[in-house]
Backbone and ligand atoms as CSV (ligand in chain L), in Angstrom:
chain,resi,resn,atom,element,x,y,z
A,1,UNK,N,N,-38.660,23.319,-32.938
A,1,UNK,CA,C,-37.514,24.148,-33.289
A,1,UNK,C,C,-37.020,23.760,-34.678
A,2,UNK,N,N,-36.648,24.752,-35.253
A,2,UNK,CA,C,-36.240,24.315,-36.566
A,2,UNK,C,C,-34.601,24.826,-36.439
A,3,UNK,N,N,-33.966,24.095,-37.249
A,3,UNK,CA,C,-32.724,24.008,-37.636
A,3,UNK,C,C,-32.535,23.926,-38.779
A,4,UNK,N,N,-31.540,25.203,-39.470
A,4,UNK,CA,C,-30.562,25.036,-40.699
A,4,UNK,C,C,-29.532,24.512,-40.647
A,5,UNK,N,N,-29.690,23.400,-42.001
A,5,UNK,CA,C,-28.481,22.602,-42.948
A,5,UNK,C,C,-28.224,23.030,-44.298
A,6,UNK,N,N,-27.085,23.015,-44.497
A,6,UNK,CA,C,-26.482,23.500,-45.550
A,6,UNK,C,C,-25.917,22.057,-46.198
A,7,UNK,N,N,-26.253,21.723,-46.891
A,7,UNK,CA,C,-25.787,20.531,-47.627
A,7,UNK,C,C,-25.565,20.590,-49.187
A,8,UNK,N,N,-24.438,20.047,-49.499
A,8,UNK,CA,C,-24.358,20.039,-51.130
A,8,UNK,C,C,-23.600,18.898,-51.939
A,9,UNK,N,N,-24.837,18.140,-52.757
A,9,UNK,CA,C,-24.504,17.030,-53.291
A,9,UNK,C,C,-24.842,17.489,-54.690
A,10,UNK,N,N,-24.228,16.176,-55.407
A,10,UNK,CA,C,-24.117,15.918,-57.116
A,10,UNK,C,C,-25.687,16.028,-57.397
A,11,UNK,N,N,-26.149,15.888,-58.910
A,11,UNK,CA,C,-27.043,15.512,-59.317
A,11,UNK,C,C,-27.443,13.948,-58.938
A,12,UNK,N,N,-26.741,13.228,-59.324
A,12,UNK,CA,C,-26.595,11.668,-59.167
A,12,UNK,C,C,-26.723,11.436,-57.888
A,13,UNK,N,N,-25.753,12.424,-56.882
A,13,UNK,CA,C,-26.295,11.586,-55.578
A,13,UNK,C,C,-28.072,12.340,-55.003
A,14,UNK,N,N,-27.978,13.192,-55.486
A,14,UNK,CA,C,-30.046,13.373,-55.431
A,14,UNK,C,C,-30.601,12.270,-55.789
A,15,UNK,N,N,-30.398,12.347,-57.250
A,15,UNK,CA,C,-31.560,11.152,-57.924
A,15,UNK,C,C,-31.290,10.158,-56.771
A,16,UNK,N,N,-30.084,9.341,-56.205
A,16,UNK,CA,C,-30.370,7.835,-56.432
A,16,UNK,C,C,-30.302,7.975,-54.884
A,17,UNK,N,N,-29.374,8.827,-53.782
A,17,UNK,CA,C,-29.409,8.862,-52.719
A,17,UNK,C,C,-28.252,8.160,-51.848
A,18,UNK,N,N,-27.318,7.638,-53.153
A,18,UNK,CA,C,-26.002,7.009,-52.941
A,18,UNK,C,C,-24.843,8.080,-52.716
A,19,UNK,N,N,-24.100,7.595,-52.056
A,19,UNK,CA,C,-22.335,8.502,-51.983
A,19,UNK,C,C,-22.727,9.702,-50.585
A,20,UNK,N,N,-21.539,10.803,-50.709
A,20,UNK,CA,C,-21.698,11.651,-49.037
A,20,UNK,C,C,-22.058,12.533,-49.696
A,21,UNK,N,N,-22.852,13.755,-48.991
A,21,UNK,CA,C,-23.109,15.157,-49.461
A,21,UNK,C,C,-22.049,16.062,-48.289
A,22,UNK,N,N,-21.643,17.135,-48.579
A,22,UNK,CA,C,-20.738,17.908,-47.526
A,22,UNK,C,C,-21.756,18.829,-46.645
A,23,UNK,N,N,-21.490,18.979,-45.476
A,23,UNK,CA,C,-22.301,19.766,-45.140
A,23,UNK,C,C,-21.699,21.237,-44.718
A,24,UNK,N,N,-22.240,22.598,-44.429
A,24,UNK,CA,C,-21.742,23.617,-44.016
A,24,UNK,C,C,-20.708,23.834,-43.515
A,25,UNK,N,N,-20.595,22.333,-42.303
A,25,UNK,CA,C,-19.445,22.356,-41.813
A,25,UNK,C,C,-17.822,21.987,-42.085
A,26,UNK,N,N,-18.526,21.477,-43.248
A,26,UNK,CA,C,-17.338,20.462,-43.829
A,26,UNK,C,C,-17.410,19.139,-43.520
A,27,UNK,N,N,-18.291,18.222,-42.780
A,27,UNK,CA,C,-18.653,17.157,-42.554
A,27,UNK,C,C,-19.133,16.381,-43.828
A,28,UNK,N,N,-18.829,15.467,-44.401
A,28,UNK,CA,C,-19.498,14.734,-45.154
A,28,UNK,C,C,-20.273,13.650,-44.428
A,29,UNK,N,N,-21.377,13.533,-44.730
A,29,UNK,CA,C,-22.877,12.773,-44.696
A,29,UNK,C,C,-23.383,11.760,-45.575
A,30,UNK,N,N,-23.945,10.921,-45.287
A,30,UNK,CA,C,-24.736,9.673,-46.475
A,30,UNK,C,C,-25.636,10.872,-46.754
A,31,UNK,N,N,-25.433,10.669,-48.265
A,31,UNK,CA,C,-26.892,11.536,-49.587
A,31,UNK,C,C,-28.414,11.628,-48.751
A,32,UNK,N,N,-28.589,10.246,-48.700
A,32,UNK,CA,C,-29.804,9.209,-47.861
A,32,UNK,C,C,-29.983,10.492,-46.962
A,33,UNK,N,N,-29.434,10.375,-46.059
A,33,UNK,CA,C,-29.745,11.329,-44.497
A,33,UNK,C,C,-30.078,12.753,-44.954
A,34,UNK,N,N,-28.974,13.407,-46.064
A,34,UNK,CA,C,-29.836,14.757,-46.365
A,34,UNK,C,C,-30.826,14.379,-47.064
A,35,UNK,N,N,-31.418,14.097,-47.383
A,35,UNK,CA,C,-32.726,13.532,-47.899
A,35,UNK,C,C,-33.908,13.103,-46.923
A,36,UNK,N,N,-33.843,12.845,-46.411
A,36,UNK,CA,C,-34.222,12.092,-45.354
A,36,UNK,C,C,-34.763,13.643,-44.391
A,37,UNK,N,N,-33.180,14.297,-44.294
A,37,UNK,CA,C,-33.787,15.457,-43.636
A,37,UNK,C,C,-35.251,16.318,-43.772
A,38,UNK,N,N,-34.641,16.468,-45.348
A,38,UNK,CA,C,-35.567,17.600,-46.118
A,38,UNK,C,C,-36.740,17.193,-45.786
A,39,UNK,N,N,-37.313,16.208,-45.383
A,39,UNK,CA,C,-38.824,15.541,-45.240
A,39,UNK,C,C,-39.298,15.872,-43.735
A,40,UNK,N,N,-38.263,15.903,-42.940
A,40,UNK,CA,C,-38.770,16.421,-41.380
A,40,UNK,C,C,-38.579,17.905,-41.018
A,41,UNK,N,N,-38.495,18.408,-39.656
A,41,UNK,CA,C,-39.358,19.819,-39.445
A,41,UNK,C,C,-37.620,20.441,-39.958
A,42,UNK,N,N,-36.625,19.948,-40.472
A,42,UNK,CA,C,-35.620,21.043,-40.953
A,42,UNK,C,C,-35.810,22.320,-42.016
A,43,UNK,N,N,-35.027,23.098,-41.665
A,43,UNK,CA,C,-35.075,23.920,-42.916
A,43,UNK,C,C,-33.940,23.786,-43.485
A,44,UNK,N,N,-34.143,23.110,-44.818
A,44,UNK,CA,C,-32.856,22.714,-45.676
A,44,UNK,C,C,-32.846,23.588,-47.282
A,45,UNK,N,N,-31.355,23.681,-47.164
A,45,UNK,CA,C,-31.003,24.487,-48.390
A,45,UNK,C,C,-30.112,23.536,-49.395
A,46,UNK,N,N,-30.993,22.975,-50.092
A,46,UNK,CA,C,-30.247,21.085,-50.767
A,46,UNK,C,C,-29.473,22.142,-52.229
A,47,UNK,N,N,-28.433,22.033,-52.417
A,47,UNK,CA,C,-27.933,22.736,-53.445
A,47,UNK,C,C,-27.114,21.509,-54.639
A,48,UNK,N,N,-28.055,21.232,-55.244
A,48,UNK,CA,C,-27.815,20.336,-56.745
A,48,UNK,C,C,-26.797,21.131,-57.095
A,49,UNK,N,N,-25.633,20.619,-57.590
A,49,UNK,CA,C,-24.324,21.196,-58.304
A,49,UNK,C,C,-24.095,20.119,-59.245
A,50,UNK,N,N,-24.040,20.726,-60.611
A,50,UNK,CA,C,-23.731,20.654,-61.711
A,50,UNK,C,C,-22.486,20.712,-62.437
A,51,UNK,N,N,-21.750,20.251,-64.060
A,51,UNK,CA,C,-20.956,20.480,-63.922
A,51,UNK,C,C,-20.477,22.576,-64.425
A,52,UNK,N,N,-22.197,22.545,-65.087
A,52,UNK,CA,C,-22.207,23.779,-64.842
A,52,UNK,C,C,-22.899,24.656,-64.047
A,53,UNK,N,N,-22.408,25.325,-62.854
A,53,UNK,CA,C,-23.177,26.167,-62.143
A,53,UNK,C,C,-23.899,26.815,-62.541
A,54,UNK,N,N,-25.162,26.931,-62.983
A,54,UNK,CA,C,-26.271,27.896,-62.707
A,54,UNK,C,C,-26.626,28.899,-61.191
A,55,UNK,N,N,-26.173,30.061,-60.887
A,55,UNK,CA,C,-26.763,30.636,-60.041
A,55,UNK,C,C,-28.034,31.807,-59.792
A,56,UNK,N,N,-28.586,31.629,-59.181
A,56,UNK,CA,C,-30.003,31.915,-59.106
A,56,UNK,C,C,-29.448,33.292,-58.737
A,57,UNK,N,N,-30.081,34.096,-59.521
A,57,UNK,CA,C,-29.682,35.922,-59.472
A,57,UNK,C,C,-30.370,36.472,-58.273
A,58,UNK,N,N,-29.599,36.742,-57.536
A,58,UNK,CA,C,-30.090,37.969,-56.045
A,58,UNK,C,C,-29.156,39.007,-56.357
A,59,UNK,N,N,-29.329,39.881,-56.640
A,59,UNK,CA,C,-28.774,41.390,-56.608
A,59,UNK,C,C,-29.356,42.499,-55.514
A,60,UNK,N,N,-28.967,43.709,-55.580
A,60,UNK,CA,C,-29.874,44.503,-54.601
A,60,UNK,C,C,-28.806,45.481,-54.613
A,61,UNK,N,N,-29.287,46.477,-53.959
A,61,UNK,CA,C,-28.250,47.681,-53.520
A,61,UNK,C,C,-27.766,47.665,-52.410
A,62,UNK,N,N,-28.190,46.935,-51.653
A,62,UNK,CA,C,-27.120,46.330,-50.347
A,62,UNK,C,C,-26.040,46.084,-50.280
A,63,UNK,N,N,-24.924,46.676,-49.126
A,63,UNK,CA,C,-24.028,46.511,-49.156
A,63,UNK,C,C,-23.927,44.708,-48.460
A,64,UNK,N,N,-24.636,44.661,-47.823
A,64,UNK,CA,C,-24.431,43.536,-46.871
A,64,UNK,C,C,-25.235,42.245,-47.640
A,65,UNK,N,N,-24.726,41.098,-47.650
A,65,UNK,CA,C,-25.915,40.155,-48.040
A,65,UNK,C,C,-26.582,39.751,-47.527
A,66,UNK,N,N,-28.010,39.323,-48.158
A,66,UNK,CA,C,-29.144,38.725,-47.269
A,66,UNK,C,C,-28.897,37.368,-46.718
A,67,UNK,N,N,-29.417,36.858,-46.009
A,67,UNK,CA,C,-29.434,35.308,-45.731
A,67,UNK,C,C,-29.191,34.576,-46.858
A,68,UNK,N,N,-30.400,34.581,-47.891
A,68,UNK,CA,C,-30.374,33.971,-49.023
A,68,UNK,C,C,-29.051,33.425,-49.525
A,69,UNK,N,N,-28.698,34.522,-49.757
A,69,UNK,CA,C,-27.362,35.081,-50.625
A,69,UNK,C,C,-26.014,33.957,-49.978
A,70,UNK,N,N,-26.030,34.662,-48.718
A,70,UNK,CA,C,-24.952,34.228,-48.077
A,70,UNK,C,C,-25.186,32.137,-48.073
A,71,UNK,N,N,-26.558,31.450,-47.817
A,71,UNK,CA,C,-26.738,30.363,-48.148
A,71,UNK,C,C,-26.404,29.898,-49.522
A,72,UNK,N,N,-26.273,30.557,-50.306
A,72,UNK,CA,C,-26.131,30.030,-51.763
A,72,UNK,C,C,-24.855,30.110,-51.706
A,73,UNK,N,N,-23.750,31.126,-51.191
A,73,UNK,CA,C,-22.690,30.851,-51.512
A,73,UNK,C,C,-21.962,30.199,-50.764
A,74,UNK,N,N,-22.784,29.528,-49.434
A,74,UNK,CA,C,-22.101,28.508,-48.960
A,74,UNK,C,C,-22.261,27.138,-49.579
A,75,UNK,N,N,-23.507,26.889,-50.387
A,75,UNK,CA,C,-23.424,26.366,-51.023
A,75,UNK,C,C,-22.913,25.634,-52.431
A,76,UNK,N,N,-22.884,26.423,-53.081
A,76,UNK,CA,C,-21.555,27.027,-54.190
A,76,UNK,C,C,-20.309,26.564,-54.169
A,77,UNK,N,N,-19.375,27.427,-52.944
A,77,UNK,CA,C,-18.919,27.232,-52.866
A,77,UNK,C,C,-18.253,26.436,-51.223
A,78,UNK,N,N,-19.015,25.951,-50.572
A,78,UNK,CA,C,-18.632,25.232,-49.412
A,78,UNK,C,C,-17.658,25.577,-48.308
A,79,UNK,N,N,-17.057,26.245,-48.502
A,79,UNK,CA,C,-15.526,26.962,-47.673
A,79,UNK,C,C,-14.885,27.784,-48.489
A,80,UNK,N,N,-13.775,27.879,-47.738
A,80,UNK,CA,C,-13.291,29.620,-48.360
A,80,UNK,C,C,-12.827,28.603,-49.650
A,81,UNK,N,N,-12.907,29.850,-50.769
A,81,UNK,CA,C,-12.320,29.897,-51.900
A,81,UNK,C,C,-10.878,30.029,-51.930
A,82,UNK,N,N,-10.109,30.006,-50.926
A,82,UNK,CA,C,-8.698,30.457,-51.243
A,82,UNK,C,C,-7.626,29.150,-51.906
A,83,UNK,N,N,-7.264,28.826,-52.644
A,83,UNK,CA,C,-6.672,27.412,-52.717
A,83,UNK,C,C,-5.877,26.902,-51.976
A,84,UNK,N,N,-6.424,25.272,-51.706
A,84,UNK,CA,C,-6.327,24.622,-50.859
A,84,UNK,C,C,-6.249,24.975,-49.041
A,85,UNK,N,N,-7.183,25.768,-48.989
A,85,UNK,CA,C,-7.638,26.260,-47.293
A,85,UNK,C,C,-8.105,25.765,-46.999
A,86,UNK,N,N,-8.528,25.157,-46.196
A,86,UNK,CA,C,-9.630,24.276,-45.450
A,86,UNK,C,C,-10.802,24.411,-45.045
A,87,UNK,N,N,-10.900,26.173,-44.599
A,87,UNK,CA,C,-11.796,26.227,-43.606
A,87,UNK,C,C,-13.127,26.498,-44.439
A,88,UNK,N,N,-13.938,25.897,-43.274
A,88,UNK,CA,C,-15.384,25.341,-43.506
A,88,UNK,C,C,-16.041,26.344,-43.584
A,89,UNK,N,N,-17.196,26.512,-44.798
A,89,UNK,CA,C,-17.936,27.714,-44.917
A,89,UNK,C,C,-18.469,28.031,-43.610
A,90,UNK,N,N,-18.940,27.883,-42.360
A,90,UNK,CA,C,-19.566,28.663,-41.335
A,90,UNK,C,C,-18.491,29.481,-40.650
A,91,UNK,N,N,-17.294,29.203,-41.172
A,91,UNK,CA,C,-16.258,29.749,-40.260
A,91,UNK,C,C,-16.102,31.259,-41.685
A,92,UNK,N,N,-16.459,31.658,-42.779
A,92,UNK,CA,C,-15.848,32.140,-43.511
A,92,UNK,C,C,-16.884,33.419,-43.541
A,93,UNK,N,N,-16.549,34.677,-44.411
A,93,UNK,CA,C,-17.319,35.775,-44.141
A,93,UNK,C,C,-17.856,35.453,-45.983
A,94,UNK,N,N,-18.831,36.353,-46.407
A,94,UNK,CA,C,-19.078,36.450,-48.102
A,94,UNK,C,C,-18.707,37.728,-48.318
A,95,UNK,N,N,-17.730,37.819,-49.302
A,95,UNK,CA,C,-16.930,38.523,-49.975
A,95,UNK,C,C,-17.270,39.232,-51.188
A,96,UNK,N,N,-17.230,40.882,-51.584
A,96,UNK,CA,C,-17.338,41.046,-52.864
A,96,UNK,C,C,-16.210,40.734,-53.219
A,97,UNK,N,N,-16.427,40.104,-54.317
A,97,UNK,CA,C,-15.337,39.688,-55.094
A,97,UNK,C,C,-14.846,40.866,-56.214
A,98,UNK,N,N,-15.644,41.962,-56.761
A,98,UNK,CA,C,-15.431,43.383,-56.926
A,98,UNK,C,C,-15.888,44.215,-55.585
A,99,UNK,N,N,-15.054,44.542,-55.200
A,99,UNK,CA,C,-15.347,45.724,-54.368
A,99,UNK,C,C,-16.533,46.541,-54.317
A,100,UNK,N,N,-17.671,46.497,-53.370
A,100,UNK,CA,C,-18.902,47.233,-53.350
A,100,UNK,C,C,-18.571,48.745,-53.368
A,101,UNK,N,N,-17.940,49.556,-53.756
A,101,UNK,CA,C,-17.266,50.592,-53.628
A,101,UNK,C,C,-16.869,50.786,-55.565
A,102,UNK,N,N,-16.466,49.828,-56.149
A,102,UNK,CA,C,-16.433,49.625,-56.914
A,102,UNK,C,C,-17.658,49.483,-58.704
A,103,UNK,N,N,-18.426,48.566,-57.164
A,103,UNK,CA,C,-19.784,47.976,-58.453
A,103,UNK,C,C,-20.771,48.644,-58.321
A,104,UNK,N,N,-20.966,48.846,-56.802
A,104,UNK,CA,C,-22.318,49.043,-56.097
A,104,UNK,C,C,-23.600,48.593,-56.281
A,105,UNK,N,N,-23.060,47.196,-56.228
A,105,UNK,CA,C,-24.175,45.994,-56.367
A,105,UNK,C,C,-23.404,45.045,-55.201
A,106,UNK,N,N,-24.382,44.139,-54.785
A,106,UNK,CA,C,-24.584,42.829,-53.567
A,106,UNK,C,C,-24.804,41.742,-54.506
A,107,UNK,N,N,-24.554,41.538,-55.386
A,107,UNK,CA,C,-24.612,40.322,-56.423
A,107,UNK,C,C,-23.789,39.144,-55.856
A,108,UNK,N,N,-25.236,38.223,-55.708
A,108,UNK,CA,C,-24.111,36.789,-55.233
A,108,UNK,C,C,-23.322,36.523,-56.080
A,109,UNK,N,N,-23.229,36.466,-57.117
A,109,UNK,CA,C,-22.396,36.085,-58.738
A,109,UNK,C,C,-21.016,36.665,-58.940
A,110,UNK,N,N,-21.445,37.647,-58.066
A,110,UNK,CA,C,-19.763,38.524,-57.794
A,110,UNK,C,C,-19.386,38.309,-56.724
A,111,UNK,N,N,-19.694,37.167,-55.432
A,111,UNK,CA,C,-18.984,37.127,-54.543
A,111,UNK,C,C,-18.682,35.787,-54.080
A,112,UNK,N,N,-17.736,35.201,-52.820
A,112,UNK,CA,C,-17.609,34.356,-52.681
A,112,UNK,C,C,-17.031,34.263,-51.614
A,113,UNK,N,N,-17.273,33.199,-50.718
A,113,UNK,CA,C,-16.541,33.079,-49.347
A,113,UNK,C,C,-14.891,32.733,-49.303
A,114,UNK,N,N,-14.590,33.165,-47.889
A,114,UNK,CA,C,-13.313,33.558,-47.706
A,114,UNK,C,C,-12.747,33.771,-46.190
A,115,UNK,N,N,-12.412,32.978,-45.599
A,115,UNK,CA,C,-11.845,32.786,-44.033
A,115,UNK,C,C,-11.576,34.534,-44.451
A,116,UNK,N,N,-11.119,34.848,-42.883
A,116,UNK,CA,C,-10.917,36.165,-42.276
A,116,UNK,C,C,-9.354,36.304,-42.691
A,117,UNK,N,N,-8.014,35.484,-42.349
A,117,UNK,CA,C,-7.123,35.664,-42.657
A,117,UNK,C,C,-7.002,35.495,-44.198
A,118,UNK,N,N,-7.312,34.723,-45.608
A,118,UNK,CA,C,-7.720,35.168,-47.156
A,118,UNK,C,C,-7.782,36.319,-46.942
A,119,UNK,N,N,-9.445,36.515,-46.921
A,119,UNK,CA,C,-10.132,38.000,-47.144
A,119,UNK,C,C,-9.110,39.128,-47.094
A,120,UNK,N,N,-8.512,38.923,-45.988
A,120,UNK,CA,C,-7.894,40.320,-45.330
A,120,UNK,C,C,-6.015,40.245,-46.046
A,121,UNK,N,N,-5.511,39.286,-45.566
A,121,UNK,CA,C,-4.256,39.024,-45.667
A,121,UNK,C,C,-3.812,38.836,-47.355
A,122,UNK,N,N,-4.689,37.923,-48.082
A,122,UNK,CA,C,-4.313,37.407,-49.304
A,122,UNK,C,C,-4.254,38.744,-50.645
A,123,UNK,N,N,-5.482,39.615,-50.377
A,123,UNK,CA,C,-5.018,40.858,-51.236
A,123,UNK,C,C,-4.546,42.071,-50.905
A,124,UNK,N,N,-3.286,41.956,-49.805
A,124,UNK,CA,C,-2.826,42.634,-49.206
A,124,UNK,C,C,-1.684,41.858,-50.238
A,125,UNK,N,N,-1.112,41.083,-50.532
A,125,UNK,CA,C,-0.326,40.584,-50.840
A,125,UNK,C,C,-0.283,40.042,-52.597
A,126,UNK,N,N,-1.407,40.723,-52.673
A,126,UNK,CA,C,-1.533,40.995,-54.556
A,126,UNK,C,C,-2.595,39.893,-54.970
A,127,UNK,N,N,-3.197,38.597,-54.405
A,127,UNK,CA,C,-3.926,37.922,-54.965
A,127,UNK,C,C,-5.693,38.460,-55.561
A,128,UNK,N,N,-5.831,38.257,-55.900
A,128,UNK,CA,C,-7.100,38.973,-56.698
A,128,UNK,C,C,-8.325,37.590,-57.619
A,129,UNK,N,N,-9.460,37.380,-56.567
A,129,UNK,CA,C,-10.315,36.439,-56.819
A,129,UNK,C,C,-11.275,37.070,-57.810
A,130,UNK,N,N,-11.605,36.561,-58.801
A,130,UNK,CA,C,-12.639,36.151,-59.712
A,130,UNK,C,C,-13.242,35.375,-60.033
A,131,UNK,N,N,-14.712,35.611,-60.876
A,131,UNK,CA,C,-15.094,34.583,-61.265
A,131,UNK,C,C,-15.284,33.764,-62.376
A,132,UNK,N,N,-14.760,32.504,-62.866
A,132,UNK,CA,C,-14.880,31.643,-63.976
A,132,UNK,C,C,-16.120,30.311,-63.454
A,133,UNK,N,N,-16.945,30.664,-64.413
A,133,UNK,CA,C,-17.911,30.068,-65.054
A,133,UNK,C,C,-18.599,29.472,-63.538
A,134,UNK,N,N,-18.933,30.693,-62.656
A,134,UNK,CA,C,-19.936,30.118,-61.703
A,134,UNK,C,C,-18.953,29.946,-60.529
A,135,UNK,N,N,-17.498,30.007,-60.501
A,135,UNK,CA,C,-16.658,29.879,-59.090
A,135,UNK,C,C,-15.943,30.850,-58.827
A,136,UNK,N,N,-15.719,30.658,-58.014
A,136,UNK,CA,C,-13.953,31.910,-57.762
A,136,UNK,C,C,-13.295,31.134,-57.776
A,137,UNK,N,N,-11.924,31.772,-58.602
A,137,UNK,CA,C,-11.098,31.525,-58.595
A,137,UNK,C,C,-9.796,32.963,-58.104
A,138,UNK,N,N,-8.989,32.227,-57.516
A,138,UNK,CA,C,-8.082,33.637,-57.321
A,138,UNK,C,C,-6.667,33.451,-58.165
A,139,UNK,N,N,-6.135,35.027,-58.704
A,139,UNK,CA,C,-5.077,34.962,-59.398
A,139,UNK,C,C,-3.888,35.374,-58.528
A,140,UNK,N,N,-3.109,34.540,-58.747
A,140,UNK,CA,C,-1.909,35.144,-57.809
A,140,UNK,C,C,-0.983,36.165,-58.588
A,141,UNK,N,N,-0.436,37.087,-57.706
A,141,UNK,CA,C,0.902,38.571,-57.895
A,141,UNK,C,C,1.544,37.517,-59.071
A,142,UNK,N,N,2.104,38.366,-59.613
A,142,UNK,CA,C,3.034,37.858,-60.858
A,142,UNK,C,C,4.342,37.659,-59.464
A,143,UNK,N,N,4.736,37.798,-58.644
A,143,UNK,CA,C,5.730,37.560,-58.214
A,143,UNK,C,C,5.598,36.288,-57.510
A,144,UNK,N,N,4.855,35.813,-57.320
A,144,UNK,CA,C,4.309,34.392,-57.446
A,144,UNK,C,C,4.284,33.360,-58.172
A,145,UNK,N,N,3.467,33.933,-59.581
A,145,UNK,CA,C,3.303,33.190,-60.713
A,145,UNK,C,C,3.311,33.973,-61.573
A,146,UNK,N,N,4.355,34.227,-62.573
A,146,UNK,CA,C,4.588,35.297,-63.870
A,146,UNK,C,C,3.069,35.429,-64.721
A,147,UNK,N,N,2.670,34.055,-64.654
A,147,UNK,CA,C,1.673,33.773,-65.989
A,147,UNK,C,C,0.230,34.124,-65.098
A,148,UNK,N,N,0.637,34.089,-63.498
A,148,UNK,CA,C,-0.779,34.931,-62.863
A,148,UNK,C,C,-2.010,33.538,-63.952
A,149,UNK,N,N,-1.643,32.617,-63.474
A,149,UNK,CA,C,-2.932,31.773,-63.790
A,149,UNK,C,C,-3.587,31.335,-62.861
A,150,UNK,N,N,-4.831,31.454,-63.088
A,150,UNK,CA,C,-6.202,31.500,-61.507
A,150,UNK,C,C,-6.161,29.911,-60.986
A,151,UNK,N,N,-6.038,30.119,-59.756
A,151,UNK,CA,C,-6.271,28.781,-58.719
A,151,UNK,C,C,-7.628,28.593,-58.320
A,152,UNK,N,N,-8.437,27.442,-58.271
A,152,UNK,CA,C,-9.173,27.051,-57.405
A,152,UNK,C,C,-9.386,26.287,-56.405
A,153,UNK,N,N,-10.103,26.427,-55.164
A,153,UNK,CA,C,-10.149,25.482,-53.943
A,153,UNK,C,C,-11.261,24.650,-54.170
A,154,UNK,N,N,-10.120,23.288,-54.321
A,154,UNK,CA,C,-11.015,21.887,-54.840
A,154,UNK,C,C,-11.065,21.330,-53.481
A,155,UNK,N,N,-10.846,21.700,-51.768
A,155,UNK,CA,C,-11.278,20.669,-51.304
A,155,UNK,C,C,-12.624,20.674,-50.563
A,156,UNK,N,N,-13.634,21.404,-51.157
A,156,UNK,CA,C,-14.857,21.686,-50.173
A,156,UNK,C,C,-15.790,21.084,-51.579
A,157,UNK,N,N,-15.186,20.392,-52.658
A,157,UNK,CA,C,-16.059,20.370,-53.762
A,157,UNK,C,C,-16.299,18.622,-53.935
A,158,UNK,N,N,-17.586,18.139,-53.821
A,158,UNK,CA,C,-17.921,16.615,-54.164
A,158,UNK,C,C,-17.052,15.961,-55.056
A,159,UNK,N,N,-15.987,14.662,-54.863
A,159,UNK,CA,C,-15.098,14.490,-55.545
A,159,UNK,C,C,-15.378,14.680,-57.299
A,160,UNK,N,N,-16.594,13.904,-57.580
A,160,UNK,CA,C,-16.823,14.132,-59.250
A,160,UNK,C,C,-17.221,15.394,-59.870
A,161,UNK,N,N,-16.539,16.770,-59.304
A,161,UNK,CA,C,-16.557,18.038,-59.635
A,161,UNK,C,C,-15.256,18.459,-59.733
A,162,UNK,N,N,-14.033,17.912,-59.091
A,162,UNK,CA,C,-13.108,18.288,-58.860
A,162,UNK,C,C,-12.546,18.457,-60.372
L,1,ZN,ZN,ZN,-9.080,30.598,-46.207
């Protein structure tokens, strides 16, 4: 039987195999063990994060995302994007971050995960996620924050990214 892990560590903790990697669930793990995995019958999706994101282009005319897709942006980004939310990417849906109605593209690059109450509740209430340089970030209603300057959710991210 094979089993998917979603794991995402530094560069540094690849090379050397030191410090925790997070996993899908939000669990942090010794580096070592996802490593360790990748060598037995798992199917692992090891996502090296940088301090600049590079993301690997999947587009399509799909409204829905593929597996792929949806793995990379749990990877990416680890849990919902909403700032400071908690919840763990398996609990979260992938989000256009422009409206497919809008773009009419499935571009991972334009989307990003987002618990069910975010998704639904947060731009009901004026917040509006984008992306800077490889993340989402969301801007809050000026009745919030006049200057509407974008937040990000630092706690699903390996501390030396934060
Ligand atoms: Zn959330």
């Amino acid at each position: 039987m094979t089993a998917t892990i979603i794991a995402t560590m530094t560069t540094d903790q690849y090379l050397s195999g030191d410090g925790l990697a997070r996993t899908s669930h939000g669990a942090q793990v010794p580096a070592s063990d996802v490593l360790t995995w990748a060598g037995g019958d798992y199917r692992l999706l090891l996502a090296v994060l940088d301090t600049v994101q590079g993301v690997t282009h999947y587009s399509s005319t799909r409204r829905l995302f593929s597996e792929n897709q949806r793995l990379v942006r749990h990877a990416i980004d680890g849990g919902c994007t909403f700032p400071d939310c908690p919840t763990p990417a398996l609990w979260c849906e992938v989000d256009h971050t422009i409206d497919y109605a809008e773009s009419g593209t499935t571009d991972v690059r334009l989307a990003g995960l987002a618990c069910d109450y975010d998704n639904r509740e947060r731009k009901k209430q004026g917040w509006r996620p984008v992306h800077i340089q490889g993340r989402v970030a969301w801007i809050p209603p000026r009745w919030i924050d006049p200057e509407q300057t974008p937040r990000f959710n630092n706690l699903h991210r390996p501390d030396d990214l934060r």
